[in-house]
KELUM-186060 format. One line per 10 residues: number of its first residue (from 1); for each residue x, y, z of C-alpha. Coordinates in Angstrom, 1 decimal. Example, Ala and Ser with C-alpha at 12.3 -4.5 7.8 and 13.67 -1.06 7.14 Angstrom:
residues 2
1> 12.3,-4.5,7.8  13.7,-1.1,7.1 $
//
This chain:
residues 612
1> 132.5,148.7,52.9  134.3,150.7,55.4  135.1,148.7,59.0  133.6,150.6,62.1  134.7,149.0,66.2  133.3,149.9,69.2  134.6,149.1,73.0  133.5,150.6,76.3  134.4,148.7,79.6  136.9,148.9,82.3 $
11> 139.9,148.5,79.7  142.0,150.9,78.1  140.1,151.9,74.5  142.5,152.7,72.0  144.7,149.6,72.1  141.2,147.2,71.4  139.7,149.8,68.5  143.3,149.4,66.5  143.3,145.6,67.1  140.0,145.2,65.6 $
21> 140.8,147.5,63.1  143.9,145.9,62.1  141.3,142.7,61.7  138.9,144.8,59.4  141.4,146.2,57.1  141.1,144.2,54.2  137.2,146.6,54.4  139.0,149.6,53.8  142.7,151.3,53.9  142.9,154.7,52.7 $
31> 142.2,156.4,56.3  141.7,155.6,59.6  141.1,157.4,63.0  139.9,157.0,66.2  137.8,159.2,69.2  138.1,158.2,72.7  136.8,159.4,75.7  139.5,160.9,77.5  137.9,162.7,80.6  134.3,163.8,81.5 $
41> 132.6,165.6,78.7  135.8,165.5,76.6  136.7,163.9,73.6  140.0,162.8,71.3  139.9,162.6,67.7  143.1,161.6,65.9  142.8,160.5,62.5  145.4,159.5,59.6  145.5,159.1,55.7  146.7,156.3,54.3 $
51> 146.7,152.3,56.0  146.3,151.8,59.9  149.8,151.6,60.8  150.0,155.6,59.9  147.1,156.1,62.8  149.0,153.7,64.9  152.4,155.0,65.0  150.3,158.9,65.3  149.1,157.1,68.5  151.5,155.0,69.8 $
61> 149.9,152.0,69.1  146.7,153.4,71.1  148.6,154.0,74.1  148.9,158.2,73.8  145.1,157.6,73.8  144.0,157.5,77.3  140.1,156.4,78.4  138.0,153.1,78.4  135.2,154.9,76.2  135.9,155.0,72.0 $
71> 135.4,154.5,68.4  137.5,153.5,65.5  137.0,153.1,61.5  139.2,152.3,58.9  137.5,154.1,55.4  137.1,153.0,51.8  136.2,156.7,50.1  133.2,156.7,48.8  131.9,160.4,49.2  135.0,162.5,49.0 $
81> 138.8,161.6,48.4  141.1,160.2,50.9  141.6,163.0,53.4  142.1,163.5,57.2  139.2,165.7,57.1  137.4,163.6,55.3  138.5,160.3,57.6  136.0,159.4,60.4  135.3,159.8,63.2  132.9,162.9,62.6 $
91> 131.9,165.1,65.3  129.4,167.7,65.3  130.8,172.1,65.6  130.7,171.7,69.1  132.0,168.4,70.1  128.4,167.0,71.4  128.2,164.3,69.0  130.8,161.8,67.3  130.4,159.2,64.9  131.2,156.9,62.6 $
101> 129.8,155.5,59.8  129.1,152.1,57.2  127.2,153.2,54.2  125.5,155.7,52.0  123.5,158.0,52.6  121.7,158.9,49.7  119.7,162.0,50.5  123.0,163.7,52.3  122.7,166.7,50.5  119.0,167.7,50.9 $
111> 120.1,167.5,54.3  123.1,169.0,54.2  121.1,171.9,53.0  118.6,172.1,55.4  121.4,171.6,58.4  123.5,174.6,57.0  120.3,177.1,57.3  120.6,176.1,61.0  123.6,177.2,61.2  125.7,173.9,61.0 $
121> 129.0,174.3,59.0  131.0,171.6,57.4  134.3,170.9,56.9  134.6,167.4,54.8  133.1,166.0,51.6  131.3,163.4,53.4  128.1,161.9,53.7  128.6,160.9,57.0  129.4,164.5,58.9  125.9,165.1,57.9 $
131> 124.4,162.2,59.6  126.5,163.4,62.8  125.3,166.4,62.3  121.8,165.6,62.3  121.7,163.9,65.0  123.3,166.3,66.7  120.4,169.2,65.9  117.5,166.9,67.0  119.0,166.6,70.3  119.3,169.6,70.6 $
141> 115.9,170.2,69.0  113.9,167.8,71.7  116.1,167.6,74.5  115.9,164.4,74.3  117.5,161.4,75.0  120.1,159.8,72.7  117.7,157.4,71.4  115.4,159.8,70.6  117.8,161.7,68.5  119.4,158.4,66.9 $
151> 115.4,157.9,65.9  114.1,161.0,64.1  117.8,161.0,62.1  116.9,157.3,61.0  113.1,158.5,60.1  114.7,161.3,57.7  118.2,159.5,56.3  117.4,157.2,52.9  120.1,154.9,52.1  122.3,152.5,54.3 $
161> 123.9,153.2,57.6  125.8,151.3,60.5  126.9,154.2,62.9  128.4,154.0,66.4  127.8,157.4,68.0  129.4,158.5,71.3  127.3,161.8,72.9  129.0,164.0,75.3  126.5,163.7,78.1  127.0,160.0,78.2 $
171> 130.3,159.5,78.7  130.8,155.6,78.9  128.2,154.7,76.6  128.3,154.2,72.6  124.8,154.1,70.9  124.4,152.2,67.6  122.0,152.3,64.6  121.8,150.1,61.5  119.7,149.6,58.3  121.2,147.5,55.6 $
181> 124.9,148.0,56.4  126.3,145.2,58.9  127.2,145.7,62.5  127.5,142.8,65.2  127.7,143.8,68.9  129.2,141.5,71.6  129.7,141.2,75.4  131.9,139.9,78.3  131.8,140.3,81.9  133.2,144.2,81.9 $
191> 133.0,145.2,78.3  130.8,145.6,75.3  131.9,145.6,72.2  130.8,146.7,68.5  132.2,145.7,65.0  130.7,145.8,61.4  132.4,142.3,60.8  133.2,139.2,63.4  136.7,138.9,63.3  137.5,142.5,65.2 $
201> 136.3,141.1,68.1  137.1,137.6,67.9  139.6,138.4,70.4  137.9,139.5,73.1  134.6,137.2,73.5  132.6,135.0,71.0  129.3,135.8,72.9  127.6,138.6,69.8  124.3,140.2,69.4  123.3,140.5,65.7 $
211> 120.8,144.3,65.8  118.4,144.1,63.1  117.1,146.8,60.6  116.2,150.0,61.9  117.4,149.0,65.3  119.0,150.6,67.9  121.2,149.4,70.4  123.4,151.1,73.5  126.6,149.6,74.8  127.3,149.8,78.3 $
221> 130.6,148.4,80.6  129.1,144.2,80.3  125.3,145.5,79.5  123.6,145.9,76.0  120.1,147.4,75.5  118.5,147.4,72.1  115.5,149.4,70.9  113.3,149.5,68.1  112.4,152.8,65.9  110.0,153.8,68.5 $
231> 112.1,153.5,70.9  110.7,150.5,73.1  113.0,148.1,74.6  113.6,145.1,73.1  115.1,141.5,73.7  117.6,139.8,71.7  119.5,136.3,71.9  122.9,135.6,72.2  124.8,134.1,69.2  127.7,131.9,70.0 $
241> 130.6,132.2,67.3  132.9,128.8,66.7  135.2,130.8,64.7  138.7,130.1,65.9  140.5,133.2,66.3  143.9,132.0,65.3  141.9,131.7,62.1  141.9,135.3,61.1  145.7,135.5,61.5  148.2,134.9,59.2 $
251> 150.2,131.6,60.7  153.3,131.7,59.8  152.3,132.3,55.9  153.4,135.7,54.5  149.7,136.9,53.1  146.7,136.2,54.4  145.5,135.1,50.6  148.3,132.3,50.3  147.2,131.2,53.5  144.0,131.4,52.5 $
261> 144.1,128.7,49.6  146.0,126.5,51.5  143.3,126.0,53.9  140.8,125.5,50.4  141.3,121.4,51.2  139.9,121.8,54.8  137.3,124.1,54.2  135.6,122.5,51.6  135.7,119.0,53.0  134.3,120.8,56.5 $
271> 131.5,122.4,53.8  130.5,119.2,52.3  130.8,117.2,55.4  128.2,119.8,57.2  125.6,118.2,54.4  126.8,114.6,54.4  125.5,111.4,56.3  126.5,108.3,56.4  127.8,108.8,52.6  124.5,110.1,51.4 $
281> 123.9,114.0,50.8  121.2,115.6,53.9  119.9,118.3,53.0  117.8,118.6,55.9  119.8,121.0,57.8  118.7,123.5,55.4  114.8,123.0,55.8  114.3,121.7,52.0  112.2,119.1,51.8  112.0,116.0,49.2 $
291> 108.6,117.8,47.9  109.9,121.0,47.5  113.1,119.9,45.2  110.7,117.8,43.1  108.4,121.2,43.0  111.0,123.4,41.9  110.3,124.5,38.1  113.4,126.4,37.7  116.3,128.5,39.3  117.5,131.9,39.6 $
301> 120.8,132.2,40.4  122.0,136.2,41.8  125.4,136.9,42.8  128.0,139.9,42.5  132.1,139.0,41.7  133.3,135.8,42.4  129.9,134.4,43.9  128.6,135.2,40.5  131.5,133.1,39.1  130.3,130.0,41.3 $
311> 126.8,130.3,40.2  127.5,130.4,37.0  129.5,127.2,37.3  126.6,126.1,39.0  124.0,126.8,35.9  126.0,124.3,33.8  126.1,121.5,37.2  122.4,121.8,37.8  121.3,121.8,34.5  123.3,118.9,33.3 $
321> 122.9,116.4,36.1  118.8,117.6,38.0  117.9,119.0,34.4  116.1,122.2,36.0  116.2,125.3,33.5  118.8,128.0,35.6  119.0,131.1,34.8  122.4,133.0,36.5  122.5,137.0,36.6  124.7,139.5,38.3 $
331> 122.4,140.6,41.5  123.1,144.6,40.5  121.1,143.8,37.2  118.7,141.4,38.6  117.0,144.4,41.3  116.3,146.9,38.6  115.1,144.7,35.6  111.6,143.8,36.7  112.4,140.3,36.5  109.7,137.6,35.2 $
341> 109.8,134.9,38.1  108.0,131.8,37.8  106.6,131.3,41.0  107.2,127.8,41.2  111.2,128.8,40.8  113.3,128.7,43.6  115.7,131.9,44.2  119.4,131.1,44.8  121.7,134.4,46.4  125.2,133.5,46.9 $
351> 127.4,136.0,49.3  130.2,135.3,51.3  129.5,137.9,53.6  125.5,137.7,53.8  125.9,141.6,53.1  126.5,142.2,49.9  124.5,145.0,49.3  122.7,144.2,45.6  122.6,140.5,46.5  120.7,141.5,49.6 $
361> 118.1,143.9,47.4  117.7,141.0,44.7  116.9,138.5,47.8  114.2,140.9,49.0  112.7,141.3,45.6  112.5,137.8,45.1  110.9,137.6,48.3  108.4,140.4,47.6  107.5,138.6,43.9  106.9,135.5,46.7 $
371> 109.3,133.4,45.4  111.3,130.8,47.9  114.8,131.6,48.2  118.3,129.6,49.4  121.2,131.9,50.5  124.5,130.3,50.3  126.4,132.1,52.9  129.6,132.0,55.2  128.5,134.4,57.6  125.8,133.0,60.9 $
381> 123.6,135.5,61.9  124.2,137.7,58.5  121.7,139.4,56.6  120.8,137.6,53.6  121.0,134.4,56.0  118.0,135.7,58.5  116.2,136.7,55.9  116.0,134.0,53.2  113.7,130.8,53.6  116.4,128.6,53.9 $
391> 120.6,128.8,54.2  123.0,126.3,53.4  125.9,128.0,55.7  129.7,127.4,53.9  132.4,126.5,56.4  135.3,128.9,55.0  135.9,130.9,58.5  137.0,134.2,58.1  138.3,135.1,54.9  140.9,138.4,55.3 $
401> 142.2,139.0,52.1  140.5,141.4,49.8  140.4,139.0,46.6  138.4,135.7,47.4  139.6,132.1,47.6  138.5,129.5,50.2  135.2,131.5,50.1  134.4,131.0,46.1  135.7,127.3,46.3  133.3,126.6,49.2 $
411> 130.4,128.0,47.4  131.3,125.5,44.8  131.4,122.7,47.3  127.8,123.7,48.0  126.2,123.8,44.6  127.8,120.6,43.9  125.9,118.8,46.9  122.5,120.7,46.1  123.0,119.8,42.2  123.5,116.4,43.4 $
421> 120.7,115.9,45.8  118.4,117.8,43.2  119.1,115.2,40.6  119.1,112.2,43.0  115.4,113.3,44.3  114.3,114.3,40.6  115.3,111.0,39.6  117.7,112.7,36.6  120.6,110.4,38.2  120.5,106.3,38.8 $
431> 122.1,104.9,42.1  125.2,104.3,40.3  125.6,107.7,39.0  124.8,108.9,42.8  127.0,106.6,44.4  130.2,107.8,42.1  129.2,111.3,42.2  129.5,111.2,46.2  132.8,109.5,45.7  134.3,112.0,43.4 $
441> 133.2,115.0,45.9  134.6,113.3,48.9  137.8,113.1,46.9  138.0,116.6,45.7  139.7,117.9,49.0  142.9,115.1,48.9  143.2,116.3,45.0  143.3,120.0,45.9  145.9,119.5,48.3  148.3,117.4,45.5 $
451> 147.7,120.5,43.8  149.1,122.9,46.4  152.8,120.2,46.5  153.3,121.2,42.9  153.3,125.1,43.0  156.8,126.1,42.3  156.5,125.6,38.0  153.8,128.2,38.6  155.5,130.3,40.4  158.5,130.2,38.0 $
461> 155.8,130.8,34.9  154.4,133.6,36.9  157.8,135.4,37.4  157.3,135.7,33.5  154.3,137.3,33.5  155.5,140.7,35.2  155.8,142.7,32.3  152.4,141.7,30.7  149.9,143.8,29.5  147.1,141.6,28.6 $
471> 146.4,138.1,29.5  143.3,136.3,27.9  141.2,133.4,29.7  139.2,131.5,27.4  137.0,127.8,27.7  133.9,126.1,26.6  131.5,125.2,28.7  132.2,124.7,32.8  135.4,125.8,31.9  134.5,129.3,30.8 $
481> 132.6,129.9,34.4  136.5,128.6,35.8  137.8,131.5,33.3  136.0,133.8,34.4  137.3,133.5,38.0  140.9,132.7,36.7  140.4,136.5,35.2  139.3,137.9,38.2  142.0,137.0,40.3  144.4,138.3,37.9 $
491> 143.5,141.5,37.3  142.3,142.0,40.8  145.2,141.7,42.6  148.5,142.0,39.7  146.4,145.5,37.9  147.5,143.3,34.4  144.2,143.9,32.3  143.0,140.4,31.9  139.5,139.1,30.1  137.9,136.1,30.2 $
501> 136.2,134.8,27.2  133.9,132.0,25.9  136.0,130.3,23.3  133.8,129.7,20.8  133.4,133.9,20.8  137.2,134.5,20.2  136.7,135.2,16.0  133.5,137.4,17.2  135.8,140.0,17.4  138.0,139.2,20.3 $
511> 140.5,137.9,18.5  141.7,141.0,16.9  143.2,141.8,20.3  145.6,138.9,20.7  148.8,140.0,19.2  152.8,139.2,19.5  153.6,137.7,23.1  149.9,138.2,24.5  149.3,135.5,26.9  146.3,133.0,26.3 $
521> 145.3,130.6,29.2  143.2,127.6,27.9  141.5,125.8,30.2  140.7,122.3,29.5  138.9,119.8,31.6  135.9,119.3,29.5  136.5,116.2,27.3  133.3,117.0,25.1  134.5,120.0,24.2  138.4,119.8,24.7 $
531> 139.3,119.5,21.1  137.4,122.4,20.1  139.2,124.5,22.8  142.7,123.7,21.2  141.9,124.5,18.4  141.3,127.9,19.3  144.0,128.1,21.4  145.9,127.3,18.2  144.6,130.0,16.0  145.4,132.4,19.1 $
541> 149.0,130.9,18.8  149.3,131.5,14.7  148.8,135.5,15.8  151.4,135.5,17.8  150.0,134.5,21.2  151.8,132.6,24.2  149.9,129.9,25.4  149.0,128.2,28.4  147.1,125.2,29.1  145.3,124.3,32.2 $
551> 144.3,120.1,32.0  143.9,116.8,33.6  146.7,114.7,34.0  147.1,112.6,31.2  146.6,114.9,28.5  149.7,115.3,27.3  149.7,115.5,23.8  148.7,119.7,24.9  152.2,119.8,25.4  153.0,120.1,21.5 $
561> 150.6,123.0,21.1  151.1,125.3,24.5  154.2,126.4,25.3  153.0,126.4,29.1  150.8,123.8,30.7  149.9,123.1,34.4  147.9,119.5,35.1  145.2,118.5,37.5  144.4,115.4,39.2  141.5,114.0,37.0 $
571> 138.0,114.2,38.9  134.2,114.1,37.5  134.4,116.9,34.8  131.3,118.5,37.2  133.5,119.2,39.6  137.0,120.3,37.9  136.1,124.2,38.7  137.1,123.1,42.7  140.6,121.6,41.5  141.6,123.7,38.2 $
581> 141.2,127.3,40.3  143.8,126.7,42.3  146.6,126.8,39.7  144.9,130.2,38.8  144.7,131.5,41.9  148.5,130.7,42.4  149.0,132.2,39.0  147.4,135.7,40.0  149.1,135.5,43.5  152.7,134.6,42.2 $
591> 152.3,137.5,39.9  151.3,139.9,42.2  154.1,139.6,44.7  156.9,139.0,41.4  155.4,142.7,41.0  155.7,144.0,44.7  152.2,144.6,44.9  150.2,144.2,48.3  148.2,141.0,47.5  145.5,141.1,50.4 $
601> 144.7,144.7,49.9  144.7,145.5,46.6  143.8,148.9,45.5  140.2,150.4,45.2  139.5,147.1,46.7  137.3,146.0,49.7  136.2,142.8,50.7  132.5,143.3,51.5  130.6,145.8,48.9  127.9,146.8,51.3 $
611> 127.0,150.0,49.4  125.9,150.7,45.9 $
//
């Protein structure tokens, strides 16, 4: 979860490491630091609690940093608290070896313990001093080369790892290692670069290398070598990135996140158009065949935080229109439950980053129970899209702030066109039904954006909502799975407590919270179940609550029951999720800022959980 950036070429270091840092914040922001390679043999470390602009102004904006050679990280604690000793780099007692690291390392303190009867002494609470460490003693050991050290650490770590190590005997050279933690390398004409996500080095060249599992790779001025855990040469292709660059910046809005669900219109109409042809859904590009939809016998859905949310949205799509039995579960429960897979079920993991660390371990135990699996991803060249059977790739572009937007809404894009496609080839759908089913999605973008003109009776509502101390979601139906997500944005990014409930489960219990003032958020764009939904809403309202309603156009008559209520542009009730989180992601957003709060990095937040 942390961001790690590498450079070595014929330009000035420090300056590149804080501008890809600056791109990798939204990974981690309670320290930072940086080692360069300021002379032959000799090293600078300068590191800084707190966000990158304290390690920048300690540094002078790189420029008190002088060498072409270095390292940078910007840390989300997971193994001791936010510290300048415990802020990477890491180096080793004598200065031979620095580092740093993505990951955990789960067996740090066995060898912690057998490093310290060497003689090794340590000075942070981290995990990853002890990898640096270790590498350090079997170079030392072997007299070796730095490969060969790099490789008997990776034989004895457990857990997940991308480190960038710079050894003192090898002054203009960084050597990389990775298993389960993502790290891209990339190259131009005098420099090579290293990043643990794309838009760091966006920059600088578009040319990347992606180094597998238990790989090893050495950076050189222009030259990469990669090596396997044996240490034999090997050869990798070149990955062109389309990515603009002025897409990871902020243009002109004043958070990345607002900016960010702006661009929801464009991104999921470049999402569904990647799939479209002629007016007819391909699915093609994704390998699945007409034989293999009609053979699937059910679905597994695995997903962590707001993927989760989509793919519940997507149980109730594909159920209802290609009648195929779903199941949805959260990817963390899904590894460690011995699952029972039919193997005639097909294995859906949705990630926006292709690294999410449980969605990752529930794609390879799907795979190893030999199920075929589809990863819905945003990232080329990620890990969960190499290794599933087949990727339907989501056309967000980078996505910097910490709490998701464009990302979730284009994972909804893509369920909609595989729950489409699977009931056109399953024959659950007539022509007609197909025909205005295609309509509707190639309408959704022009709806979201008349959604965006009408954003200042939210932000007025929002202004309201500063002093709150619970809010309540609730919805039947599709529009629970929208609830859910509506929750998450709210608490993620205002710290109100907010929960997001099933309506029909309010007088389970849940009721008894709802008290004078609480605020209740109905959502309602279900017209089978939208009576039902008031009328919960009202017995919320007769304990005291303030309600909101979230509906088509049209519905007016809500207007005599909520106090609040925020319309949509009416759409096949399928696909409402796309048009009636937008209004709840304003909601969440407005109410952060009313509070003063930083919106794209909210705290204890990082955007890609690539550890346990």
């Amino acid at each position: 979860m942390c961001g790690i950036v590498g450079y070595t070429g014929a330009r000035q270091a420090a300056p590149i490491l804080l501008e890809g840092l600056s791109k990798l914040e939204y990974r981690g922001y309670d320290s930072a630091g940086l080692a360069v390679r300021c002379g032959e043999g000799q090293v600078e470390v300068v590191k800084a609690k707190g966000r990158l602009k304290v390690l920048s102004e300690k540094t002078n904006g790189g420029e008190a940093l002088a060498g072409a050679c270095g390292i940078g990280h910007t840390r989300w604690a997971t193994h001791g608290e936010p510290s300048e000793d415990n802020a990477h780099p890491h180096c080793s007692d004598d200065y031979n070896v620095v580092a740093v690291h993505n990951g955990i390392i789960e067996n740090y303190q066995e060898l912690k313990l057998k490093l310290t009867k060497k003689g090794y002494k340590f000075y942070s609470q981290t995990d990853t001093e002890v990898a640096v460490k270790l590498v350090d003693y079997y170079y030392k050991k072997y007299l070796g080369t730095p490969v060969d050290a790099i490789n008997h650490a990776m034989v004895r770590i457990r857990g997940s790892y991308a480190l960038a190590v710079m050894f003192r005997d090898y002054p203009g050279q960084i050597y990389v290692a990775r298993k389960d933690s993502p790290m891209i390398l990339g190259l131009d004409a005098q420099g090579a670069y290293l990043a643990s996500d794309v838009p760091a080095i966006l920059k600088y060249t578009r040319t990347v290398y992606y180094i597998g599992n238990l790989e090893i790779g050495r950076l050189e001025p222009g030259r990469l070598t990669f090596y396997n855990l044996d240490g034999d040469e090997i050869s990798k292709e070149p990955v062109q990135i389309h990515w603009d660059a002025e897409a990871a910046e902020k243009a002109g809005f004043e958070h990345f996140m607002m900016k960010e669900i702006f661009e929801q219109p464009k991104t999921v109409a470049d999402t569904l158009a990647s799939v479209m042809r002629e007016g007819r859904i391909d699915l093609s590009p994704l390998s699945l065949t007409r034989e293999q939809i009609r053979g699937v016998s059910r679905i597994y859905i695995t997903a962590c935080g707001s993927a989760y949310h989509a793919g519940v949205a997507a149980q109730y799509i594909l159920e209802d229109l290609a009648r195929i039995p779903v199941r949805v579960e959260l990817a963390s429960e899904f590894r460690y439950r011995s699952p029972l897979l039919d193997p005639d079920g097909l294995v859906i993991v949705i990630s926006q980053s292709g690294e999410t660390a449980d969605s990752l371990a529930a794609l390879r135990e799907a795979k190893r129970l030999g199920l075929k699996t589809l990863a819905i991803v945003n990232v080329l060249g990620s890990s969960i899209a190499r290794e599933a059977d087949n990727v339907f790739y989501t056309l967000a572009g980078p996505e910097i702030s910490v709490a998701t937007t464009k990302g979730y809404t284009t994972q909804l894009a893509a369920c909609y066109a595989l729950a489409v496609e699977f009931a056109r080839v399953r024959e659950q759908i007539t022509q007609e039904q197909y025909d205005s089913l295609i309509a509707e999605l190639t309408a959704l973008p022009d709806k979201m954006a008349k959604i965006l003109e009408d954003r200042e009776r939210l932000q007025w509502f929002a202004s309201k909502q500063v002093t709150a101390r619970d809010i309540f979601f609730i919805g039947r139906g599709l529009d629970y799975a929208i609830s859910l997500e509506g929750s998450l944005k709210m608490k993620e990014i205002s710290y109100i407590h907010s929960e997001a409930y099933a309506a029909g489960e309010l007088k389970h219990g849940t009721i008894s919270l709802v008290e004078d003032g609480t605020l209740v958020a109905g959502v309602l764009t279900q017209p089978a179940l939208y009576e039902k939904t008031v009328s919960n809403m009202v017995e919320c309202k007769s304990r005291g609550a303030y309600l909101m309603a979230l509906t088509f156009c049209g519905n007016y008559n809500i207007e005599d029951t909520a106090d609040f209520v925020t319309y949509i542009p009416r759409t096949d009730p399928h696909f409402a999720p796309s048009l009636a989180v937008i209004p709840l992601q304003l909601l969440g957003y407005y109410v952060s800022v009313a509070k003063g709060l930083d919106v794209d990095k909210p705290r204890n937040l990082a955007k890609s959980v690539t550890v346990e």
